[in-house]
Every structure is written in structure tokens, then in C-alpha cells.
LOFIKOL-698188 format. One record per atom (N, C-alpha, C): residue number from 1; residue in one letter; chain; atom name; x, y, z. Coordinates in pm, 1 decimal, padded with zeros to 6 digits. Example, Ala and Ser with C-alpha at 12.3 -4.5 7.8 and 13.67 -1.06 7.14 Angstrom:
+-----+------+------+------+----------+----------+----------+
| pos | code | unit | site |       c1 |       c2 |       c3 |
+-----+------+------+------+----------+----------+----------+
|   1 |    a |    A |    N |  01319.0 | -00569.0 |  00780.0 |
|   1 |    a |    A |   CA |  01230.0 | -00450.0 |  00780.0 |
|   1 |    a |    A |    C |  01320.0 | -00330.0 |  00780.0 |
|   2 |    s |    A |    N |  01285.0 | -00225.0 |  00708.0 |
|   2 |    s |    A |   CA |  01367.0 | -00106.0 |  00714.0 |
|   2 |    s |    A |    C |  01290.0 |  00003.0 |  00787.0 |
+-----+------+------+------+----------+----------+----------+
END
This chain:
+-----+------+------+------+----------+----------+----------+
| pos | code | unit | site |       c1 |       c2 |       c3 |
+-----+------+------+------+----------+----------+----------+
|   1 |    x |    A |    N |  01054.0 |  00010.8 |  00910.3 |
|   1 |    x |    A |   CA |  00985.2 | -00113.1 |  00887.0 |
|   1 |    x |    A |    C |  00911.0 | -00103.8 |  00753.4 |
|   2 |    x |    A |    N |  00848.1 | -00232.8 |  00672.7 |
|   2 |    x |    A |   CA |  00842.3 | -00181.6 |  00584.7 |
|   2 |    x |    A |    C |  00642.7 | -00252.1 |  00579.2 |
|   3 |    x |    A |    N |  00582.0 | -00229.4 |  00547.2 |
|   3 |    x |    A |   CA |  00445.0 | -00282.2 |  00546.9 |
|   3 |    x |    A |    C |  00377.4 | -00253.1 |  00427.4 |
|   4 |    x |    A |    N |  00274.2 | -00420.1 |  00424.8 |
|   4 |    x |    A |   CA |  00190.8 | -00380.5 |  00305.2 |
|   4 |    x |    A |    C |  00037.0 | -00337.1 |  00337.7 |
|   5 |    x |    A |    N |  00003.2 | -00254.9 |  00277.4 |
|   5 |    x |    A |   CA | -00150.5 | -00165.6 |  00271.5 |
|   5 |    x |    A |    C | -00212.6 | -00220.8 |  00182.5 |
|   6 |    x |    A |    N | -00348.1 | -00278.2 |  00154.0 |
|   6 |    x |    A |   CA | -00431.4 | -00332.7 |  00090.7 |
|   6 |    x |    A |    C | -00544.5 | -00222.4 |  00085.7 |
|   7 |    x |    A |    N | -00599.8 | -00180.9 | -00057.3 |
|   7 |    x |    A |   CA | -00671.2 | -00061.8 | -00059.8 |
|   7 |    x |    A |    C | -00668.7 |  00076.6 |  00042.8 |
|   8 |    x |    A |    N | -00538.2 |  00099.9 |  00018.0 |
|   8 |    x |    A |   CA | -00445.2 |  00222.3 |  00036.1 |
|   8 |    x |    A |    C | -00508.6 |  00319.4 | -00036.4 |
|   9 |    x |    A |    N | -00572.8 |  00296.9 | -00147.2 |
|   9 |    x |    A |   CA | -00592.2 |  00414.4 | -00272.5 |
|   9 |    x |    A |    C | -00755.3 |  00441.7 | -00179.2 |
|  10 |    x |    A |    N | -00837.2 |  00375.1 | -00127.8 |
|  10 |    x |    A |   CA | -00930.6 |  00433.3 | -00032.4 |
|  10 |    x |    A |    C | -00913.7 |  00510.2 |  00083.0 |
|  11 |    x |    A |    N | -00982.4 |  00547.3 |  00120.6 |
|  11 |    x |    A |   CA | -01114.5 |  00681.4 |  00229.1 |
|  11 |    x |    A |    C | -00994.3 |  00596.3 |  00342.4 |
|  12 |    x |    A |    N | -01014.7 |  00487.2 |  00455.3 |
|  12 |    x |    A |   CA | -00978.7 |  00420.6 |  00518.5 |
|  12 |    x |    A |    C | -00832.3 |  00393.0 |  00547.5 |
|  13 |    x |    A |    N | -00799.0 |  00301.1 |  00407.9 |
|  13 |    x |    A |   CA | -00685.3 |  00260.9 |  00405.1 |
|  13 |    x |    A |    C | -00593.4 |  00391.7 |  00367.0 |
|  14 |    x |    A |    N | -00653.9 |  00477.8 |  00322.8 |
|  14 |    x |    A |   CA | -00529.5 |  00598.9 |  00255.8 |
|  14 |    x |    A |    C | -00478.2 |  00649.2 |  00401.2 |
|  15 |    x |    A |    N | -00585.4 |  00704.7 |  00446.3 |
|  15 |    x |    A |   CA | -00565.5 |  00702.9 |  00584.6 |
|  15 |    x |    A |    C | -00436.2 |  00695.2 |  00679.2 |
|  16 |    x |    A |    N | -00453.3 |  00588.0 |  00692.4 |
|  16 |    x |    A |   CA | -00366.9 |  00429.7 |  00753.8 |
|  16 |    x |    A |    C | -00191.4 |  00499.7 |  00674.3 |
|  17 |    x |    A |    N | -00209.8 |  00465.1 |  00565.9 |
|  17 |    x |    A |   CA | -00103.5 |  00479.4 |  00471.2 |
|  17 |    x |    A |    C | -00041.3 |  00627.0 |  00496.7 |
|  18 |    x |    A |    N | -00147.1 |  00689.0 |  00482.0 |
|  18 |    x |    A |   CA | -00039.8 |  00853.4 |  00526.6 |
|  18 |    x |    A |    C | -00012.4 |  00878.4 |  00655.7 |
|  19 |    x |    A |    N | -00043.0 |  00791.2 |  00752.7 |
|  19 |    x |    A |   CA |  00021.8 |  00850.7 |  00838.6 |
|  19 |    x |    A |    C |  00168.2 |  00750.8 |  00852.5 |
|  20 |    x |    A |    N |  00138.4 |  00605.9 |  00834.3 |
|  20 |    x |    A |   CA |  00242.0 |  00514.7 |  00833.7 |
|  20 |    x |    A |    C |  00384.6 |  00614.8 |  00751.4 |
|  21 |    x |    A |    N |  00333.9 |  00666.8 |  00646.8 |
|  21 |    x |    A |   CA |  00465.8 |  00731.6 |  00605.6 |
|  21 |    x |    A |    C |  00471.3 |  00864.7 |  00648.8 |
|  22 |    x |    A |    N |  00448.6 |  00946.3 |  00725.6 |
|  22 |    x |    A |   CA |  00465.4 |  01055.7 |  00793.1 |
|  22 |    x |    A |    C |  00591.5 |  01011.4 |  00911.1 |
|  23 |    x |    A |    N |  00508.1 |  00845.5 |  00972.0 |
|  23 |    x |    A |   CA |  00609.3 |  00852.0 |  01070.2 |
|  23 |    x |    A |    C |  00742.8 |  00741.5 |  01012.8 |
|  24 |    x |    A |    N |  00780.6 |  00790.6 |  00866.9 |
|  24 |    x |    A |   CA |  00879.8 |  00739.7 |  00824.6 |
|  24 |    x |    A |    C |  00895.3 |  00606.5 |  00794.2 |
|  25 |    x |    A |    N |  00753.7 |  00493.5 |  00800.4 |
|  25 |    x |    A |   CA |  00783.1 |  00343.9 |  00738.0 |
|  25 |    x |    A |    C |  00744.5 |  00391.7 |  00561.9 |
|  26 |    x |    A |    N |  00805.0 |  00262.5 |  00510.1 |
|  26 |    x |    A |   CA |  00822.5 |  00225.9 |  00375.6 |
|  26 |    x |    A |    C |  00727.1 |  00125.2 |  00348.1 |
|  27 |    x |    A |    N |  00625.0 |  00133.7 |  00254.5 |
|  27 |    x |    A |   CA |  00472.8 |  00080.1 |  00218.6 |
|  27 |    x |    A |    C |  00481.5 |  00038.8 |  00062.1 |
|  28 |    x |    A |    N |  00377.5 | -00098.8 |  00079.5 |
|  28 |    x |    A |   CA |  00391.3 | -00167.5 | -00060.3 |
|  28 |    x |    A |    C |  00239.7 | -00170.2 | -00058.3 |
|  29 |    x |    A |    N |  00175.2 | -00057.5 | -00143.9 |
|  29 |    x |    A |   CA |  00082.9 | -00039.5 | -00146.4 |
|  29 |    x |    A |    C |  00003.7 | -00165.2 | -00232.1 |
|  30 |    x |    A |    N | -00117.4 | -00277.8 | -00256.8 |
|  30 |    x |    A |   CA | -00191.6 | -00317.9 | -00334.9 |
|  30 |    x |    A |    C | -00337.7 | -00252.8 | -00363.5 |
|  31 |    x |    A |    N | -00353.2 | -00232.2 | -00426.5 |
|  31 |    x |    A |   CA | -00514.3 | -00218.7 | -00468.3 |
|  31 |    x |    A |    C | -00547.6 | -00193.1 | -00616.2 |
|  32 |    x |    A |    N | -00632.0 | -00260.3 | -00692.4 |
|  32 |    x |    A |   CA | -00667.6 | -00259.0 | -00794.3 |
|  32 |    x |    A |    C | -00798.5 | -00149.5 | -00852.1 |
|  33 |    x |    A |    N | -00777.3 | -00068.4 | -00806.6 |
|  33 |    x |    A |   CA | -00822.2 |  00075.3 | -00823.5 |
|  33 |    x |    A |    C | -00990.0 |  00086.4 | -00825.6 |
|  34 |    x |    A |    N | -01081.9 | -00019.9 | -00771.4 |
|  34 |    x |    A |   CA | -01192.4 | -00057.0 | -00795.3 |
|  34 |    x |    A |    C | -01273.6 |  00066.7 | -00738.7 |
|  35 |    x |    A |    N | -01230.3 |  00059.8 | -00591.2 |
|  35 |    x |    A |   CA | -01284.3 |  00141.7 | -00491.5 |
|  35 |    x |    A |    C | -01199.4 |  00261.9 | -00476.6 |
|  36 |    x |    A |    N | -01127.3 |  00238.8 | -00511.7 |
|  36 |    x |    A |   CA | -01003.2 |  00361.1 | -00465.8 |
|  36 |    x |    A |    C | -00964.1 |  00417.4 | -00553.0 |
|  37 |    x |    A |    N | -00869.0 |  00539.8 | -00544.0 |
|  37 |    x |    A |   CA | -00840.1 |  00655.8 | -00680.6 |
|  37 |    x |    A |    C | -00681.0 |  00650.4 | -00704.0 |
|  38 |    x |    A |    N | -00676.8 |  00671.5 | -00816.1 |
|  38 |    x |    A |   CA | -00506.7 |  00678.6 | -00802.4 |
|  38 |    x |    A |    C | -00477.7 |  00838.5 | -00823.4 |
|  39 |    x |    A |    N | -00506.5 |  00878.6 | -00766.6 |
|  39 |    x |    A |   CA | -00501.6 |  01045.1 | -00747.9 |
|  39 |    x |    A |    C | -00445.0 |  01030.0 | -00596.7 |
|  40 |    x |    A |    N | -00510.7 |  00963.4 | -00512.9 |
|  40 |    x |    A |   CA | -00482.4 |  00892.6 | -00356.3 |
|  40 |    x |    A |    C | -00374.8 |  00840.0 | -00368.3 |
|  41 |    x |    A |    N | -00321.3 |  00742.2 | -00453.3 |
|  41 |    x |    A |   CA | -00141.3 |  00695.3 | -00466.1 |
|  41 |    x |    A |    C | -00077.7 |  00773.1 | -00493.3 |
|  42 |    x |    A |    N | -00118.2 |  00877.8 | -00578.5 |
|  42 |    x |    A |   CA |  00001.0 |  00948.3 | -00629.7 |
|  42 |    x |    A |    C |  00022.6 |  01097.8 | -00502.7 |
|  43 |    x |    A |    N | -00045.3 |  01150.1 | -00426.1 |
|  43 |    x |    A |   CA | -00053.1 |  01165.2 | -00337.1 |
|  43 |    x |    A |    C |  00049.4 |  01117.1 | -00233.4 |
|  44 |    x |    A |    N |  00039.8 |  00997.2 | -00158.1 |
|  44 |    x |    A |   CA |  00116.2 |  00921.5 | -00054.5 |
|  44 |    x |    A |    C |  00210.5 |  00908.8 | -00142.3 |
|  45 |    x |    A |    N |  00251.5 |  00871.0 | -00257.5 |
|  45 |    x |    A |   CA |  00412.7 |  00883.0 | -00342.7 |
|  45 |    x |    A |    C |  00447.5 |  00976.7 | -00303.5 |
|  46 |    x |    A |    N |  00411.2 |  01090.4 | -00283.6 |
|  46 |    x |    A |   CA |  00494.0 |  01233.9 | -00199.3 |
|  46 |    x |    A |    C |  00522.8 |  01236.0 | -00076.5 |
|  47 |    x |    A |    N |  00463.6 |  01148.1 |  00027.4 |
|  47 |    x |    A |   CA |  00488.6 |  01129.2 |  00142.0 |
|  47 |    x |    A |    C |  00598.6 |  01043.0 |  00181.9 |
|  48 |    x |    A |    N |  00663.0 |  00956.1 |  00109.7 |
|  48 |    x |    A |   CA |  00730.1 |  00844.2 |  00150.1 |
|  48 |    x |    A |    C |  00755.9 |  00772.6 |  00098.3 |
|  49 |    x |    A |    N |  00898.6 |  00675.7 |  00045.0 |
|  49 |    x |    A |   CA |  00898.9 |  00559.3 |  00058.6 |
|  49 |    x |    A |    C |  00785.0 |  00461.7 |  00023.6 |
|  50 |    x |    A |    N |  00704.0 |  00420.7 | -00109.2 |
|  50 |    x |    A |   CA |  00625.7 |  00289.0 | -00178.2 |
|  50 |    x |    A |    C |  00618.4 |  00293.1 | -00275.9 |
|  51 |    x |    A |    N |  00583.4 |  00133.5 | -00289.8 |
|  51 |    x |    A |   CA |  00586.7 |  00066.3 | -00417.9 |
|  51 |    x |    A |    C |  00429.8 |  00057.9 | -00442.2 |
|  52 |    x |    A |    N |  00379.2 |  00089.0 | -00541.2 |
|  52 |    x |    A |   CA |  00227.3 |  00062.0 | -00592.9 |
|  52 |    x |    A |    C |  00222.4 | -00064.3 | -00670.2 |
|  53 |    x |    A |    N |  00125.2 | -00098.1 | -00650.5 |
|  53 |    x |    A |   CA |  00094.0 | -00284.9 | -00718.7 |
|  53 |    x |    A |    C | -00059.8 | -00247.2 | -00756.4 |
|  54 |    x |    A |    N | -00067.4 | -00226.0 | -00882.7 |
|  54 |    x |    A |   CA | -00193.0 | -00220.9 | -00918.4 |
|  54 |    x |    A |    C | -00266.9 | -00398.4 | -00956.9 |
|  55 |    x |    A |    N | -00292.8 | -00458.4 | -00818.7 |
|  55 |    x |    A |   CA | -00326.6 | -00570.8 | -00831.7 |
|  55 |    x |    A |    C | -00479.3 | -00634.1 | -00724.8 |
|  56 |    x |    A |    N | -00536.0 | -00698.2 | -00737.2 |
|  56 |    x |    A |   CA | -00634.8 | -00747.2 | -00677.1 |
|  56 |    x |    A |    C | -00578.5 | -00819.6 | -00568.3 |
|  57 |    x |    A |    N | -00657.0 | -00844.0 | -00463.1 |
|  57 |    x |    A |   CA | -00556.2 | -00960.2 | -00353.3 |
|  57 |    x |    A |    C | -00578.0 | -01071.1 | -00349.7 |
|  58 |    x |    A |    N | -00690.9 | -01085.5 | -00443.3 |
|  58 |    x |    A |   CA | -00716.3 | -01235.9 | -00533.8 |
|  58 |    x |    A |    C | -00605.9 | -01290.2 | -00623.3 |
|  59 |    x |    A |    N | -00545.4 | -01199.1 | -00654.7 |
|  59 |    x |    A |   CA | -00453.0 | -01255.3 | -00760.2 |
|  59 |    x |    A |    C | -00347.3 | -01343.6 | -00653.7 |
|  60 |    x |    A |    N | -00264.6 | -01399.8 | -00694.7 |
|  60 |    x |    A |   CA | -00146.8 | -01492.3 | -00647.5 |
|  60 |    x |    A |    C |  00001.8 | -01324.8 | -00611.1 |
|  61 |    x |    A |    N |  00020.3 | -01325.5 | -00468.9 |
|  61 |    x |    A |   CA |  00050.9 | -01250.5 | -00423.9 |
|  61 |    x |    A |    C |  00229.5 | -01261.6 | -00372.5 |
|  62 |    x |    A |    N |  00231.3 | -01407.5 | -00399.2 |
|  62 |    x |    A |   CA |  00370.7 | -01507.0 | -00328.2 |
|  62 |    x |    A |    C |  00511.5 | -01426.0 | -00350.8 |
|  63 |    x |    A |    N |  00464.0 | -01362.3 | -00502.7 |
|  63 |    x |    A |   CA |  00640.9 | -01293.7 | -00526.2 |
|  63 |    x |    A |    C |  00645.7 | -01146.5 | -00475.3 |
|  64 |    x |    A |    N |  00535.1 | -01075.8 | -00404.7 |
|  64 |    x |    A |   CA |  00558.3 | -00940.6 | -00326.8 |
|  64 |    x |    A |    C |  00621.1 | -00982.0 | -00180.0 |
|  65 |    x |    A |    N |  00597.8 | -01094.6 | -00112.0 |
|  65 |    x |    A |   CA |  00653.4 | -01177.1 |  00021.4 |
|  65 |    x |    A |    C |  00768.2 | -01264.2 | -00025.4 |
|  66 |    x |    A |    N |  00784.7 | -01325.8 | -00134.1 |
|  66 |    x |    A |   CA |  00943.3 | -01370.5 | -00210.2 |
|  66 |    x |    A |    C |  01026.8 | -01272.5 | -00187.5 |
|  67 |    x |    A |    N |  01046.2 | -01158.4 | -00212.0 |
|  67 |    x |    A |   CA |  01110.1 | -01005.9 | -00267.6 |
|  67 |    x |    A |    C |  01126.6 | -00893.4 | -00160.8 |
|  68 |    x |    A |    N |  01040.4 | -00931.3 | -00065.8 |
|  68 |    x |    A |   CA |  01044.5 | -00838.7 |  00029.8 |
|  68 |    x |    A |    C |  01071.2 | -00847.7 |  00182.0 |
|  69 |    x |    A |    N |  01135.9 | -00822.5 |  00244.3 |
|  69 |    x |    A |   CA |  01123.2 | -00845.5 |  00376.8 |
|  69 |    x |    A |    C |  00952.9 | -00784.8 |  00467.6 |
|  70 |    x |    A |    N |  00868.3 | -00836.1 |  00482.6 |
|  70 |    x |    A |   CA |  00726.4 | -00770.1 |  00520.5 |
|  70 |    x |    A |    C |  00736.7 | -00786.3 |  00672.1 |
|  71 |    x |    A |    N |  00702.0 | -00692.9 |  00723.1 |
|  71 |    x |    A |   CA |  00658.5 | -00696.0 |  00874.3 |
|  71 |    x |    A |    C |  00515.9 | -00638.2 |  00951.2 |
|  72 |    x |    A |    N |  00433.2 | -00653.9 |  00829.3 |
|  72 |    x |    A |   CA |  00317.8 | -00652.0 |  00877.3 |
|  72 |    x |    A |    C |  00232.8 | -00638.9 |  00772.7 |
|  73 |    x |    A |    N |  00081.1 | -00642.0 |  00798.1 |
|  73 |    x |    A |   CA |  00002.3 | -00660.3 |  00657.3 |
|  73 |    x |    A |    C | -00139.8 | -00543.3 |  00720.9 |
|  74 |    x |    A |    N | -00179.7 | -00454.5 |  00628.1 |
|  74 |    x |    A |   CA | -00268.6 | -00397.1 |  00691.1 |
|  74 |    x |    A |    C | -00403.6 | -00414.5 |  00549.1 |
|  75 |    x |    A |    N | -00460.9 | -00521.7 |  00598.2 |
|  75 |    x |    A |   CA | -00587.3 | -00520.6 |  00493.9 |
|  75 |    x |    A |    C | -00761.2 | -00438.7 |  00480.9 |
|  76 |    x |    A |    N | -00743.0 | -00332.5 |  00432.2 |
|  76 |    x |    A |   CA | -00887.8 | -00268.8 |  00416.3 |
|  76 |    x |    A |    C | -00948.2 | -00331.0 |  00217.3 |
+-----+------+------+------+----------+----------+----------+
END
């Protein structure tokens, strides 16, 4: 399955994210690095299967759900 993580690159959401790809889903990570590290993405890039979107979730989000088949949304 494939799911998107919203501040993935955090304490919380990284979390969430490493285990989602331990048990083998494919993750479209967003977060605009405010709170979170990209030391933490590059990290879960070794675990699995995602795409990083260095983007806010303010921004206009329509062409990551255009492009993707999503089956779930996990927002921290």
C-alpha cells in the first residue's frame, strides 16, 4: 500500500514512517524541514520504498493525489 506521512522528518511522525516501511509499505513523505531534520529522511530512504516532497501542507498538494494512487494519509 502506498501512504502519505506529513512531518515524517520529526520525533513522531519518523516514527510512524519507520515502521510503515519495515513492514514493507511505500511512503510519500511531505515536510518542509521546519521541525524536522533531513538527516531523519535520509535515514527512512534506507528503509524502504519513498518519495520526499520538501513541501509545506499549505502549499496546493492536488498533483501528489493526481499522480498517485494514495490509500491513506498520516498527518503529524
Amino acid at each position: 500500500m502506498k501512504y502519505i506521512v506529513t512531518g515524517a522528518a520529526g520525533f513522531i511522525g519518523g516514527h510512524l514512517a519507520e515502521r510503515l516501511l519495515k513492514e514493507g509499505e511505500e511512503l510519500i513523505i511531505i515536510d518542509d524541514l521546519s521541525g524536522g531534520k533531513q538527516e531523519n529522511v535520509d535515514y527512512l530512504a534506507t528503509l524502504g520504498k519513498l518519495t520526499f516532497e520538501k513541501r509545506s501542507i499549505a502549499d496546493n498538494l492536488d498533483d501528489i493525489f493526481e499522480n498517485n494512487k494514495i490509500d491513506g494519509v498520516f498527518h503529524f
